[in-house]
DRENDO-1510 file (C-alpha; in Angstrom, 1 decimal, always signed):
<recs>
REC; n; res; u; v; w
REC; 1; UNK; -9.8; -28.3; +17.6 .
REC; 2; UNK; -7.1; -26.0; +16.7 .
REC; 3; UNK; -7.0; -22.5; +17.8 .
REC; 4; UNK; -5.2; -19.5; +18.6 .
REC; 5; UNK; -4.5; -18.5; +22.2 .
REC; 6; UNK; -5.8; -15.5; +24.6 .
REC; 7; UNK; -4.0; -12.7; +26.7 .
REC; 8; UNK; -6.1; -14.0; +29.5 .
REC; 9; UNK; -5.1; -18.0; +28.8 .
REC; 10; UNK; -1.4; -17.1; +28.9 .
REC; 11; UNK; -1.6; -15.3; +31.6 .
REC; 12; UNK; -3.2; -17.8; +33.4 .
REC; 13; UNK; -0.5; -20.0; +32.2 .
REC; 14; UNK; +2.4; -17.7; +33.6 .
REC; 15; UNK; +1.0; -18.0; +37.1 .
REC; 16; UNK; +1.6; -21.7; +37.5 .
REC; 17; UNK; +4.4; -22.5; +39.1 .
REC; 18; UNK; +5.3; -26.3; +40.5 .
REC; 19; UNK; +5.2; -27.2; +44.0 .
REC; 20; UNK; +4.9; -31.2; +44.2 .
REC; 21; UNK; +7.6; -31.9; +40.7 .
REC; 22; UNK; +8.4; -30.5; +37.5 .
REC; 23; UNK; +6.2; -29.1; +34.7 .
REC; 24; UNK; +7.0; -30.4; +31.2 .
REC; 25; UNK; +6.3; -27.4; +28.3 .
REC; 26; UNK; +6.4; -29.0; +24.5 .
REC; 27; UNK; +5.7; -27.9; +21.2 .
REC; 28; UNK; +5.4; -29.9; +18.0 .
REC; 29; UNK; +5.7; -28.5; +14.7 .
REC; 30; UNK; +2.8; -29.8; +12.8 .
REC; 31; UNK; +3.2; -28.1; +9.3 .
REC; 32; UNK; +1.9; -30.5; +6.6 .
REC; 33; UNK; +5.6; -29.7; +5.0 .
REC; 34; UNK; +7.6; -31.0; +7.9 .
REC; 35; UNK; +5.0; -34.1; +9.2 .
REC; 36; UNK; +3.0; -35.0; +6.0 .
REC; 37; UNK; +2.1; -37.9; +8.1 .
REC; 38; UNK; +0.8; -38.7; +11.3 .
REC; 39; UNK; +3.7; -41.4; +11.6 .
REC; 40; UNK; +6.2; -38.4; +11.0 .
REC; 41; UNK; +4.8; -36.2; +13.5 .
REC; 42; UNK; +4.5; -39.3; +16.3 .
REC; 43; UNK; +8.1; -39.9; +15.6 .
REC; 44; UNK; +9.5; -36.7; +16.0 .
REC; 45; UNK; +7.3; -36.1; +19.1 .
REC; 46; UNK; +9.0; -39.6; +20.9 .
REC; 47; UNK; +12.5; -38.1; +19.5 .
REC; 48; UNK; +11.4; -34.9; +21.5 .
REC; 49; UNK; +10.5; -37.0; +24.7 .
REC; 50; UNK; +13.4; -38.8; +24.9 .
REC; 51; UNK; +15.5; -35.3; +24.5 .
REC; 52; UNK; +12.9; -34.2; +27.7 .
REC; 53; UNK; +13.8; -37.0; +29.5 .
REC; 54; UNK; +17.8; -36.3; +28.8 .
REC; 55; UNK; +17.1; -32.9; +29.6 .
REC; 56; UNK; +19.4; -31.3; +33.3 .
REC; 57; UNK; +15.7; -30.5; +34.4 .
REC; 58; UNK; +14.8; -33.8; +34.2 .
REC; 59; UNK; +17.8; -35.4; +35.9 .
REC; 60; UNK; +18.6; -33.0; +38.5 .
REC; 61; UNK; +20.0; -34.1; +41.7 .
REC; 62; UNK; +17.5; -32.5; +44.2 .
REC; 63; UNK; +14.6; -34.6; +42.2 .
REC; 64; UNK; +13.0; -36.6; +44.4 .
REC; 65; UNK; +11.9; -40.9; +43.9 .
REC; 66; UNK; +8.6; -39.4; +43.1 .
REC; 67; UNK; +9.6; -36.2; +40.9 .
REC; 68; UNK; +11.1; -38.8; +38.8 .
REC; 69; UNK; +8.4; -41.3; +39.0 .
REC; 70; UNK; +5.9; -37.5; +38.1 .
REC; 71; UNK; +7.9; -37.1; +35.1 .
REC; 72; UNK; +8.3; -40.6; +33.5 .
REC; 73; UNK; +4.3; -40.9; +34.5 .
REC; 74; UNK; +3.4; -37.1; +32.5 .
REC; 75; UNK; +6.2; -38.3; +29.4 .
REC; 76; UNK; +3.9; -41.5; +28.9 .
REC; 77; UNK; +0.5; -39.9; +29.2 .
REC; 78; UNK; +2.1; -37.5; +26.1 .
REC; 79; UNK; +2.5; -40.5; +24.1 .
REC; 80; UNK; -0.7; -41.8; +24.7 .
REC; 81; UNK; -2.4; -38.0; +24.5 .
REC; 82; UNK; -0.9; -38.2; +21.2 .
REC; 83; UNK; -1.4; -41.5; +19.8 .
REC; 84; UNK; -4.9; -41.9; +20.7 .
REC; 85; UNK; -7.0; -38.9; +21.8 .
REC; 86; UNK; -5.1; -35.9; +19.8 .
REC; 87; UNK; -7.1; -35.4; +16.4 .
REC; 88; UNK; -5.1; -33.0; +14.1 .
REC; 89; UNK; -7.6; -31.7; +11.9 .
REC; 90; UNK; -6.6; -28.1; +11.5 .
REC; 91; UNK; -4.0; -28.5; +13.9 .
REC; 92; UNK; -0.3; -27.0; +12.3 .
REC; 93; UNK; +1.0; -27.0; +15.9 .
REC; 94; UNK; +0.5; -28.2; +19.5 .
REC; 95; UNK; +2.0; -27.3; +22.8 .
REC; 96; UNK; +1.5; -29.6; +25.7 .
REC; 97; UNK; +1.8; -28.2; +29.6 .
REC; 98; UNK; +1.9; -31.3; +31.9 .
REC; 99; UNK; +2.8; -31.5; +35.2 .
REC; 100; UNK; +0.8; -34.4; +36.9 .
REC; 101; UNK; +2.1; -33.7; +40.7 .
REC; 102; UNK; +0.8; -30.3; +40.5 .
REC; 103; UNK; -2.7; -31.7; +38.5 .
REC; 104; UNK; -2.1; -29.7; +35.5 .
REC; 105; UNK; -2.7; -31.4; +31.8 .
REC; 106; UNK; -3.1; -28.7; +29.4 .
REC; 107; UNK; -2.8; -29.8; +25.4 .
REC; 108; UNK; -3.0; -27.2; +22.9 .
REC; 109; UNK; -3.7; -27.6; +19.3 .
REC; 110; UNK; -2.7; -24.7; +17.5 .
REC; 111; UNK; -3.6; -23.0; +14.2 .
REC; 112; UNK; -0.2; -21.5; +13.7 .
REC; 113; UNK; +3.7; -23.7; +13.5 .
REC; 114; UNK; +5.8; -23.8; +16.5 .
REC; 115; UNK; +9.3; -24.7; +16.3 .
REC; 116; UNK; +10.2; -28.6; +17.8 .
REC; 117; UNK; +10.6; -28.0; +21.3 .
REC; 118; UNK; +10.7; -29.1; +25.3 .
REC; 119; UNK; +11.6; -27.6; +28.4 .
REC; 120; UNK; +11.3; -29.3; +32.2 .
REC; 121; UNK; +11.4; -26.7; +34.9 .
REC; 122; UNK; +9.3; -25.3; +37.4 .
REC; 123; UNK; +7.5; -23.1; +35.1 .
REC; 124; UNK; +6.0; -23.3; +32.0 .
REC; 125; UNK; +8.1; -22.3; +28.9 .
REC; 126; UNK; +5.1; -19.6; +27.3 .
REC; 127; UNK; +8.2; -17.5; +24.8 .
REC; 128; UNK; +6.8; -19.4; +21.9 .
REC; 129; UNK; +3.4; -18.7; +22.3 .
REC; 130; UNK; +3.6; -15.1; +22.3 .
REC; 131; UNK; +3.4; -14.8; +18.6 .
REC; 132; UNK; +0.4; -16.2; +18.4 .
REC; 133; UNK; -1.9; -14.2; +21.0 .
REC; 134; UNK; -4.3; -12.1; +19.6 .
REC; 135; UNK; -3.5; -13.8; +15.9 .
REC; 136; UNK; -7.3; -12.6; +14.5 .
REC; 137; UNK; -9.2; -14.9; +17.3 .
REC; 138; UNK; -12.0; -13.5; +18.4 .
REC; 139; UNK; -12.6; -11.6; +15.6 .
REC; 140; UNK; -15.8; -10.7; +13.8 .
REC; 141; UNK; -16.4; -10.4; +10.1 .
REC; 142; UNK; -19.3; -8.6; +9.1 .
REC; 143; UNK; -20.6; -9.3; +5.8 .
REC; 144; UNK; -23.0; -6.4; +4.9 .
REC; 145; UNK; -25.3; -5.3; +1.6 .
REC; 146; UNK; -28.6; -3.7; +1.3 .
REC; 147; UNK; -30.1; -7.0; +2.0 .
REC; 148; UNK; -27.4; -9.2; +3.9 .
REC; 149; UNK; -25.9; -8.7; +7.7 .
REC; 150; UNK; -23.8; -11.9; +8.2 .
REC; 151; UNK; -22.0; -11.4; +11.3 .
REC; 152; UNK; -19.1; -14.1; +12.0 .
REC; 153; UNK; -16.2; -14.4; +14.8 .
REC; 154; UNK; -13.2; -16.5; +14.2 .
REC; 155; UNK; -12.6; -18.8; +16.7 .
REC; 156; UNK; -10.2; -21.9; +16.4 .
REC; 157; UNK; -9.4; -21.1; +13.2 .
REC; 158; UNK; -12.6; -21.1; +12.1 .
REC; 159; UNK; -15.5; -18.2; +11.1 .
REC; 160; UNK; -18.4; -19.3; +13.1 .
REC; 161; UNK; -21.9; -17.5; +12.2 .
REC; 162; UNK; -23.2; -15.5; +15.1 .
REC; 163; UNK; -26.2; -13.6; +13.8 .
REC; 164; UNK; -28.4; -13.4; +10.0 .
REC; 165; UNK; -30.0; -10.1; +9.5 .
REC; 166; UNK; -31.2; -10.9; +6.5 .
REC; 167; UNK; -33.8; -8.4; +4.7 .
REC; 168; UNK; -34.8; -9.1; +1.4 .
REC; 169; UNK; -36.0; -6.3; -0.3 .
REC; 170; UNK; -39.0; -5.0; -2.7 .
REC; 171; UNK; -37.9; -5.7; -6.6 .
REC; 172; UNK; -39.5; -3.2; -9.5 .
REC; 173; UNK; -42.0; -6.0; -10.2 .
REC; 174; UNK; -43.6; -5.5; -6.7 .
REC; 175; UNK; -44.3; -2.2; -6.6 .
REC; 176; UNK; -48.2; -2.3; -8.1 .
REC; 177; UNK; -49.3; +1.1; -9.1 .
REC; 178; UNK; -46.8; +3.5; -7.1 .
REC; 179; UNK; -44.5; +5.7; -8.6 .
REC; 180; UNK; -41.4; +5.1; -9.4 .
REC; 181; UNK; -40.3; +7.9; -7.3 .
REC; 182; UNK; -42.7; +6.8; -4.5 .
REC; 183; UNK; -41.3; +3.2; -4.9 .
REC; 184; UNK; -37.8; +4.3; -4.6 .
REC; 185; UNK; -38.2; +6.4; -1.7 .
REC; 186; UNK; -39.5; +3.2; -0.1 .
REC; 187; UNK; -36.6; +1.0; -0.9 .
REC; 188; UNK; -34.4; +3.3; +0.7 .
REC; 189; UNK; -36.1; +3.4; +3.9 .
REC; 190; UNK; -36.0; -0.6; +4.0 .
REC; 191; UNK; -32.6; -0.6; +3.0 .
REC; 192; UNK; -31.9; +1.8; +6.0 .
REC; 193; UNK; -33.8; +0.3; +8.4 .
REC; 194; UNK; -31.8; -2.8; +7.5 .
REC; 195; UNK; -28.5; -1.3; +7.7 .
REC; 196; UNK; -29.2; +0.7; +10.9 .
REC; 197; UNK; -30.0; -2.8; +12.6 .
REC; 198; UNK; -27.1; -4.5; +11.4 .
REC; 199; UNK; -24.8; -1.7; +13.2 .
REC; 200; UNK; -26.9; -1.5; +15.9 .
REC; 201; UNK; -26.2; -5.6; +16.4 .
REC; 202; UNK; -22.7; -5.0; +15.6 .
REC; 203; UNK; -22.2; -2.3; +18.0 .
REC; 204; UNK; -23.8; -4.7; +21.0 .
REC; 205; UNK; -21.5; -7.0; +19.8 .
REC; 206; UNK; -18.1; -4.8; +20.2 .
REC; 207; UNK; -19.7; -3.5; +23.7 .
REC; 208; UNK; -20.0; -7.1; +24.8 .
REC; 209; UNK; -16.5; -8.5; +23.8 .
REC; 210; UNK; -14.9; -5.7; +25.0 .
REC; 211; UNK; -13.6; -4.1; +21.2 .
REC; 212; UNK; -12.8; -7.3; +19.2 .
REC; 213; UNK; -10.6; -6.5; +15.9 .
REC; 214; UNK; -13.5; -6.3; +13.0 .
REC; 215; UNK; -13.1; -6.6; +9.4 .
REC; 216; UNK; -16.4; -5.6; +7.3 .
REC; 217; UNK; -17.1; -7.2; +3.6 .
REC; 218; UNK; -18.6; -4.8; +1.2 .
REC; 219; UNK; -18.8; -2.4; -1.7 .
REC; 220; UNK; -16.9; +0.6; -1.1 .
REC; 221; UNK; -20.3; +2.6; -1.5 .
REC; 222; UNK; -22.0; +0.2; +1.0 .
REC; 223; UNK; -19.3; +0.7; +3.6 .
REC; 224; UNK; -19.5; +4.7; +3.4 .
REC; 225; UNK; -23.0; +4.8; +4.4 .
REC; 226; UNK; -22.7; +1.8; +6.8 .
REC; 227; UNK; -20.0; +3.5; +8.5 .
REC; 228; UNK; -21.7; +6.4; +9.3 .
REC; 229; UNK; -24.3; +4.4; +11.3 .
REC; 230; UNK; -22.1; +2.8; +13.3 .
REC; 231; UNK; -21.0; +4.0; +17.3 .
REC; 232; UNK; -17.3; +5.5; +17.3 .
REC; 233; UNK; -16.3; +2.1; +19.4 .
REC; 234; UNK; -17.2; -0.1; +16.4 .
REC; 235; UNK; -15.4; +2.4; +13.8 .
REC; 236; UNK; -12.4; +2.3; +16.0 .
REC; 237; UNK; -12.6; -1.6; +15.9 .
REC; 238; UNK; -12.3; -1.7; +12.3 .
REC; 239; UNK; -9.4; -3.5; +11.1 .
REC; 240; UNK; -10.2; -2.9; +7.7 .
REC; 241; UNK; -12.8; -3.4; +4.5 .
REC; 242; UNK; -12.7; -6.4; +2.0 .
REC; 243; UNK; -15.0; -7.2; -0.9 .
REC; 244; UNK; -16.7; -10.9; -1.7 .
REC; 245; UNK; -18.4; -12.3; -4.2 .
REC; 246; UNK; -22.2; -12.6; -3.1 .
REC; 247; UNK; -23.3; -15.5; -0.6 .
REC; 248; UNK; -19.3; -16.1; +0.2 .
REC; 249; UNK; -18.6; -19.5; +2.1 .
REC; 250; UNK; -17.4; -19.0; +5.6 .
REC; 251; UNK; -14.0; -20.7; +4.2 .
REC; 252; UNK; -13.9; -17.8; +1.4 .
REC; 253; UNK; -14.8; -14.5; +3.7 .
REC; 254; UNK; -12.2; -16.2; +6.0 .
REC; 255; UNK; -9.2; -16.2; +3.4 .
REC; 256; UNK; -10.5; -12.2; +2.3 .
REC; 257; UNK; -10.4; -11.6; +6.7 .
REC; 258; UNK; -7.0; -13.1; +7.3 .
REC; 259; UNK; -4.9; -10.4; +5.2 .
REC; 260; UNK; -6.8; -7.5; +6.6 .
REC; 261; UNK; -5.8; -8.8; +10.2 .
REC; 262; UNK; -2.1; -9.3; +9.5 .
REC; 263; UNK; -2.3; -5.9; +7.8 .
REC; 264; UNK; -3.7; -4.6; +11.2 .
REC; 265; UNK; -1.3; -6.3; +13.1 .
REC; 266; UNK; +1.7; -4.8; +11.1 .
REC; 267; UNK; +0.2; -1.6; +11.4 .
REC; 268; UNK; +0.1; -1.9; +15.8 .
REC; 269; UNK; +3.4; -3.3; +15.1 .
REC; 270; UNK; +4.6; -0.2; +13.6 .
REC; 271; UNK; +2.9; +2.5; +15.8 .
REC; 272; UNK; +4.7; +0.7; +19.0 .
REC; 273; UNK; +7.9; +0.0; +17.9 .
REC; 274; UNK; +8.0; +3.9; +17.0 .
REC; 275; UNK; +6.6; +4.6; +20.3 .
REC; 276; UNK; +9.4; +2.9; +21.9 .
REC; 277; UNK; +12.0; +4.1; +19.6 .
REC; 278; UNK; +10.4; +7.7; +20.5 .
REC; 279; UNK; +10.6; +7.3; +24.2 .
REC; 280; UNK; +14.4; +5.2; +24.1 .
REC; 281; UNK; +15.6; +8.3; +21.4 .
REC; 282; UNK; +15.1; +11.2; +24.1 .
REC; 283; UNK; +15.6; +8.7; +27.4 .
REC; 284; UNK; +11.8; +8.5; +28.3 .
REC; 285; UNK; +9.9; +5.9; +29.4 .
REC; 286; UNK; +11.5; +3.2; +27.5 .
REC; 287; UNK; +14.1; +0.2; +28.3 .
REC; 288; UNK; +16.9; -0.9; +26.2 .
REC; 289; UNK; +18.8; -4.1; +25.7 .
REC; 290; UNK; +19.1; -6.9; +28.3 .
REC; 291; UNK; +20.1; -5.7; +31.6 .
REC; 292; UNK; +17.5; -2.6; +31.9 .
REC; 293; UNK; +14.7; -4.3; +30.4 .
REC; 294; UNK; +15.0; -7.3; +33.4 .
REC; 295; UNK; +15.3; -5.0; +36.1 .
REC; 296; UNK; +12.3; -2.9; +34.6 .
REC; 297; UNK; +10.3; -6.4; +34.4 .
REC; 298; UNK; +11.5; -7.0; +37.5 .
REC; 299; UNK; +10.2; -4.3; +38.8 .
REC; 300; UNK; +6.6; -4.2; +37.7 .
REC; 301; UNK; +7.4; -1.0; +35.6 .
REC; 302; UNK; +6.9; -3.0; +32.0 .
REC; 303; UNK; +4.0; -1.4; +29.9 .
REC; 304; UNK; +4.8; -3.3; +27.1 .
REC; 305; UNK; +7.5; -6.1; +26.4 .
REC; 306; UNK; +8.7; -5.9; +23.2 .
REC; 307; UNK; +11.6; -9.0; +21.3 .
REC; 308; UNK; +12.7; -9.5; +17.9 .
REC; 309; UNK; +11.6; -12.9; +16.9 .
REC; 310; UNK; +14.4; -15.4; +17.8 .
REC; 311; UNK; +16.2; -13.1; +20.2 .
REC; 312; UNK; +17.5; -15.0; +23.4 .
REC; 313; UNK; +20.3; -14.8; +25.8 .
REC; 314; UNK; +21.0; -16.8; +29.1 .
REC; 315; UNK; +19.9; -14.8; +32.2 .
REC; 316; UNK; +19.6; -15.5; +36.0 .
REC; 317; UNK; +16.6; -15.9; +38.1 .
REC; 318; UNK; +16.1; -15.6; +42.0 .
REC; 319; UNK; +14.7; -18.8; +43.2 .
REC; 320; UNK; +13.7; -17.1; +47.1 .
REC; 321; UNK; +11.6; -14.1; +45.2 .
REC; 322; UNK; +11.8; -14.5; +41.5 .
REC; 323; UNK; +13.6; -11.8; +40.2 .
REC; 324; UNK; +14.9; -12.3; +37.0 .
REC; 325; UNK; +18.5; -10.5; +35.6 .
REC; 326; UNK; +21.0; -10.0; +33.0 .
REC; 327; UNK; +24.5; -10.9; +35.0 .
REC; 328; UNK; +23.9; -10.9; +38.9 .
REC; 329; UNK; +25.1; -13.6; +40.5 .
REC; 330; UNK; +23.1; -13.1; +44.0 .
REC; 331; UNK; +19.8; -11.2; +43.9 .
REC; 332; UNK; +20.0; -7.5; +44.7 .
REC; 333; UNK; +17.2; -7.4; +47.3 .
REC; 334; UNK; +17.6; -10.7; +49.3 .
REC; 335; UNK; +21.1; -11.7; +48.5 .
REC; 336; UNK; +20.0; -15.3; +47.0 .
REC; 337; UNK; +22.6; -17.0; +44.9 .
REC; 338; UNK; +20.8; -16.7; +41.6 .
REC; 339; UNK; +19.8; -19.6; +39.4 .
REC; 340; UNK; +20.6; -20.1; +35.6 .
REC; 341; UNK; +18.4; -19.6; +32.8 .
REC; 342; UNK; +18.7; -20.5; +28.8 .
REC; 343; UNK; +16.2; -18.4; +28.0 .
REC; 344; UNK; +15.9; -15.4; +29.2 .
REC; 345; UNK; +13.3; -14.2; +27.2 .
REC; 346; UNK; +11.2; -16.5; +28.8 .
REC; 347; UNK; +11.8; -15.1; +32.3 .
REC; 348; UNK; +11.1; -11.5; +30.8 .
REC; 349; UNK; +7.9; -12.6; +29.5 .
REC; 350; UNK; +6.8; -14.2; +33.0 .
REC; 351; UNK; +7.7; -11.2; +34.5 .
REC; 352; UNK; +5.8; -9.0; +32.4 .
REC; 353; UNK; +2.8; -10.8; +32.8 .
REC; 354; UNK; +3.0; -11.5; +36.0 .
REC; 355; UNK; +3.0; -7.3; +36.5 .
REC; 356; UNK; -0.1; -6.8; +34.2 .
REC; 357; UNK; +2.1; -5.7; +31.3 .
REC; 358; UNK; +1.7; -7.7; +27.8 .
REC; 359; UNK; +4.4; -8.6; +25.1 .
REC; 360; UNK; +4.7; -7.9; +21.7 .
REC; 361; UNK; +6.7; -10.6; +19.4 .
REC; 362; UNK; +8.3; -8.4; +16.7 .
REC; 363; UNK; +8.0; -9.8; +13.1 .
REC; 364; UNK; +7.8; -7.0; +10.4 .
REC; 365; UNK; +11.0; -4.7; +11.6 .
REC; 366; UNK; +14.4; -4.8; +12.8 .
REC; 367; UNK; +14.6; -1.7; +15.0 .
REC; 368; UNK; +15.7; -3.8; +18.6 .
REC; 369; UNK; +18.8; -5.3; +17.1 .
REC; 370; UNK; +21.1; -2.5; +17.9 .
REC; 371; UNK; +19.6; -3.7; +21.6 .
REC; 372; UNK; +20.3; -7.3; +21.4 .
REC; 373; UNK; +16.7; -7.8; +20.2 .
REC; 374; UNK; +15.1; -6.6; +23.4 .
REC; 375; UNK; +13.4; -3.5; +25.2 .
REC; 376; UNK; +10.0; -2.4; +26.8 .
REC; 377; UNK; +8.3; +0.7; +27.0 .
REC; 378; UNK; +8.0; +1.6; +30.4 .
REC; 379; UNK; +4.8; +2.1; +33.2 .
REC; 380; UNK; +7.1; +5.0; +35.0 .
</recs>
């Protein structure tokens, strides 16, 4: 099932490295556009094999009779991942981490493209998955009225019903002899009651997953009394308010959500790439360009990692202790002659995650490229 990935998941994925062979990181473009069929997509995923298996990682002199025996073994269980198990239903891209020496088999179907591409190293290439953390999963819609409280979380791709408060109230033709003013006054305490439980199951909800992004569907009316009922944690998990048609589909309050997310997004997007250009404008705790932002990385003293989409240099890595730089031929702190790198975003991202920090991908502005597309705001 496709999905979207998690801070945690690519984390856990940037502390693999191989000890017994080499790791094999691919990702298949899977946009209806590009492979209408699933005889396009196979072909182009062989074509990207065969460029793996071509690769200098692949055919490296220090490989070992059964490093290359590993790597011919993980290429054929790809094909076979892919021609028999992989079901793309919602899938519009996949990444695959294999490394069988070091027991690691890791497909990923994803809900969002990724460019055609493979890497064999010791690590795991994890640059073009950045994007795509956080992307809305884990999410909970809230669909809310004086009678509904439809709470859903968006997982794989998907809005997934978690809990039906569902209240129906007393119509005019119920209300027997009371007064209309009696009758009324009644309505709104149901209506209440009703609303203060949804919040209240909402608010458990946030607690519990730790202040998911949430995105409420209602009248503009309903949401300023709803509001006001919910704990300051929820209201500062909003993301935003939408309006539906009554008894939406899942599919439908999904297409309303996904906006409101991106919107969000843009939004964080915004408020740290002025951060950063706050701090870098009067020398704070900010890095700019390549060679300060990998020694910051290195360092451990990277907050947040921030790249302009597509940015990407060659850089150096220390194979002894695995610092990563701009132009150092030996390493700084153990003089170890230092390795080369294609990507050295890549190595950035590693190293940020490796030092608790997290990355942001940016999409919506063009502040970094004075800076070759790279900088960080900084821990100290």
């Amino acid at each position: 099932m496709a999905r979207t990935v998690t801070w945690d998941e690519l984390r856990n994925l940037a502390g693999f490295e191989a000890e017994k062979g080499r790791a094999i990181s691919l990702y298949l473009d899977l946009d209806p556009s590009i492979s209408p069929t699933a005889g396009d997509a196979a072909t182009r995923l062989n074509s990207l094999l065969d460029e793996g298996a071509r690769a200098d990682g692949a055919n490296r002199r220090d490989l070992s009779h059964d490093q290359r025996q590993g790597l011919q073994a993980d290429f054929d269980r790809i094909r076979r991942y892919f021609g028999a198990e992989f079901s793309r239903n919602g899938a519009h891209g996949l990444a695959i981490f294999c490394a069988g020496l070091d027991n690691v088999w890791r497909p990923l179907p994803l809900t969002e493209t990724v460019s055609d591409e493979i890497k064999i190293g010791h690590r795991l290439y994890l640059a073009p998955l950045v994007p795509l953390v956080g992307r809305g999963e884990g999410a909970l819609v809230v669909v809310v009225s004086r009678e509904l409280g439809h709470l859903y979380r968006l997982q794989a791709g998907r809005l997934e019903e978690i809990a039906d408060h569902f209240d129906e109230q007393p119509r005019r033709h119920d209300q027997g002899g009371w007064s209309q003013a009696r009758f009324q006054r009644h309505v709104d305490t149901l209506a209440q009651e009703h609303l203060r439980a949804v919040a209240e199951a909402l608010d458990r909800l946030v607690r519990r997953l730790r202040g998911p992004q949430v995105v409420v569907v209602a009248s503009e009316e309903m949401w300023a009394e709803f509001s006001g009922l919910l704990s300051q944690e929820s209201r500062n998990a909003v993301a935003g308010v939408t309006h539906a048609e009554a008894h939406a589909a899942p599919g439908e309050l999904l297409q309303l959500a996904t906006p409101v997310l991106e919107r969000w997004r843009a939004d964080r997007e915004t408020d740290v790439v002025e951060r950063w250009r706050e701090e870098a404008g009067r020398d704070g705790r900010a890095s700019s360009g390549w060679p300060a932002t990998l020694e910051a990385a290195s360092d451990g003293r990277v907050e947040v990692l921030l790249f302009q989409e597509g940015a990407s240099r060659p850089a150096r890595r220390c194979p002894a202790c695995g610092r990563v730089a701009a132009e150092e031929s030996k390493c700084p702190l153990d003089g170890t002659q230092m390795e080369d790198s294609d990507d050295g975003i890549d190595l950035a991202v590693h190293q940020t995650l490796a030092h608790g920090g997290t990355v942001w991908a940016v999409r919506h502005r063009r502040d970094l490229d004075p800076v070759e597309g790279i900088g960080a705001l900084l821990r100290y």
